[in-house]
C-alpha positions in Angstrom: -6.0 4.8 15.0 -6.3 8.3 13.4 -5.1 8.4 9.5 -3.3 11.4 11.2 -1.4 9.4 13.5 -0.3 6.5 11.3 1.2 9.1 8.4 3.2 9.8 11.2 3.9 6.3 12.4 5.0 5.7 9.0 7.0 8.7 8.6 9.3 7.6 11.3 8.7 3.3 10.9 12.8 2.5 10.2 12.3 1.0 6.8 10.6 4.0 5.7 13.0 6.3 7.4 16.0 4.6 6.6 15.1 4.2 2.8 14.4 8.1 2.3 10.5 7.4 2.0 7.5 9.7 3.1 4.3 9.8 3.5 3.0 13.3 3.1 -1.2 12.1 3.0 -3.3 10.0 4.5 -6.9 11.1 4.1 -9.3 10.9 7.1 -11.2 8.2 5.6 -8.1 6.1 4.7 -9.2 5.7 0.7 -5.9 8.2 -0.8 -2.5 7.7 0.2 0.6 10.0 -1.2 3.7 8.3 -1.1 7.2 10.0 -2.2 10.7 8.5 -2.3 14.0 10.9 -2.7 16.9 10.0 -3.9 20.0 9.8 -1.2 24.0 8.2 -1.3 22.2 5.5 0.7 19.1 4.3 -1.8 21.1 4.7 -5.2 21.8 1.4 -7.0 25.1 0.9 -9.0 24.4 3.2 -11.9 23.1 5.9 -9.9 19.3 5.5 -10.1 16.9 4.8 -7.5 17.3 1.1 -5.9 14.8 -0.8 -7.4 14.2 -2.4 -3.5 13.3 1.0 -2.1 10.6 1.7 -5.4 8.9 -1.5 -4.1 9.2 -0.6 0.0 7.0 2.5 -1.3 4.4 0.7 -2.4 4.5 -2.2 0.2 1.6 -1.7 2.7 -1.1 1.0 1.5 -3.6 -1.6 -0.5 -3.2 -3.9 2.3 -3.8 -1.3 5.0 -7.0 0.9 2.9 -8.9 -2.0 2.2 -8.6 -3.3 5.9 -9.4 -0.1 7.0 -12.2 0.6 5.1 -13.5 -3.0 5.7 -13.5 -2.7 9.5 -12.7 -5.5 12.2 -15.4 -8.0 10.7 -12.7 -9.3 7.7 -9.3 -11.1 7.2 -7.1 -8.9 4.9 -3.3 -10.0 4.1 -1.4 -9.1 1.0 -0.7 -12.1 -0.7 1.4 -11.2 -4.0 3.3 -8.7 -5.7 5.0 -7.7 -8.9 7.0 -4.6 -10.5 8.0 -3.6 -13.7 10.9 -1.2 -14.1 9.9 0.9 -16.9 12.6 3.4 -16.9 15.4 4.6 -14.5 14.3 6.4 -11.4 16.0 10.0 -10.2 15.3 12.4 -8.2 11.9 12.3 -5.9 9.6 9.6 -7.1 5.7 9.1 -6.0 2.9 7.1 -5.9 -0.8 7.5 -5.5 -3.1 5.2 -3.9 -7.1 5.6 -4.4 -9.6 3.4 -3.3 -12.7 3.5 -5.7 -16.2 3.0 -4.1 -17.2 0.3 -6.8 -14.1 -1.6 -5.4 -15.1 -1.6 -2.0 -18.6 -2.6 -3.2 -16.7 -5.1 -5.3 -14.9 -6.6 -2.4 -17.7 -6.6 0.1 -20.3 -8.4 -2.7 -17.3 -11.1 -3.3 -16.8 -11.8 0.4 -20.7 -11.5 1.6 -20.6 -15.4 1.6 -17.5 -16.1 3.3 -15.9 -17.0 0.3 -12.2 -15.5 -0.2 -11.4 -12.6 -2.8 -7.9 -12.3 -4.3 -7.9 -8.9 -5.9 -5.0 -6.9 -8.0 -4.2 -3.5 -7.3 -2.0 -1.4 -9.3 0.2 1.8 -8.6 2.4 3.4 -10.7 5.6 5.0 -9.3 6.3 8.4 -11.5 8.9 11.2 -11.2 8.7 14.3 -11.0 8.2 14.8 -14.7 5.2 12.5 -14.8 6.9 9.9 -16.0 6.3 6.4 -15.0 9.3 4.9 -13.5 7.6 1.4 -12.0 4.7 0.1 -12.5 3.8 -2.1 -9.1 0.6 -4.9 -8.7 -0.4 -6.0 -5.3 -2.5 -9.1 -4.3 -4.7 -8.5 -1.2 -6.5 -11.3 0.1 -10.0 -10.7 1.6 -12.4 -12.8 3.6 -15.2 -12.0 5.6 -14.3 -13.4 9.9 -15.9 -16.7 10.5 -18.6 -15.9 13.8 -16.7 -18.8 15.6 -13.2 -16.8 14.9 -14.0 -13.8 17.2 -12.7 -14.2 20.5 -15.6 -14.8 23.5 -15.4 -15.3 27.1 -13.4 -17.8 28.6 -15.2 -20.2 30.1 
């Protein structure tokens, strides 16, 4: 699937709809993601600051779906953990950036070469318009290289 297409899978995927998140990028090769979250009635907390559920849902799939992208079929990729830190109240339209180094890609690929599993930690910060960080999100993504027996052959 076209980076193209999926931006706009995910501009209209209900959670993301519903929750007042877009996607604006998607680059062609699938290694930056722009992510931005505005404030509604419907995704303000209590005291009238961005629901902390909806900073997460932002954040959810990119790592998950870069690295699996840029792996190709041959791998197993699944996110595994998460964690967020609310660093200061959220207004207004927040965003995130997601960049996928080269040396992490080398990184995963050397780890996995063996068939031995890689847990690896991503981090995103969530930031208003101002600059200022409003979450600070980490994200687990298993990796592991497809076992030759795994691949489907012909049925005999």
């Amino acid at each position: 699937m076209s980076a193209r297409r999926l931006r706009r899978l995910f501009n209209i995927y209900p959670p993301f709809l519903f929750s007042g998140i877009r996607v604006p990028t998607v680059s062609d090769d699938y290694r930056q993601v722009r992510v931005e979250l505005r404030q509604h009635w419907y995704n303000k907390n209590y005291v009238g600051t961005h629901f902390g559920g909806s900073l997460f849902a932002m954040t959810d799939p990119f790592w998950m779906i870069m690295v699996m992208r840029n792996l190709g079929p041959g791998y197993l990729v699944w996110d595994k953990a998460a964690e967020i830190e609310f660093v200061k109240p959220g207004r207004g339209t927040v965003w995130a950036e997601f960049r996928l180094e080269d040396a992490v890609m080398e990184e995963i690929r050397a780890a996995t070469e063996g068939g031995d599993k890689l847990l690896r930690w991503f981090d995103t910060e969530v930031r208003d318009a101002g600059g200022d960080v409003v979450a600070r999100v980490r994200k687990q993504v298993y990796v592991r290289r497809k076992r030759p027996d795994s691949a489907p052959g012909p049925a005999t």
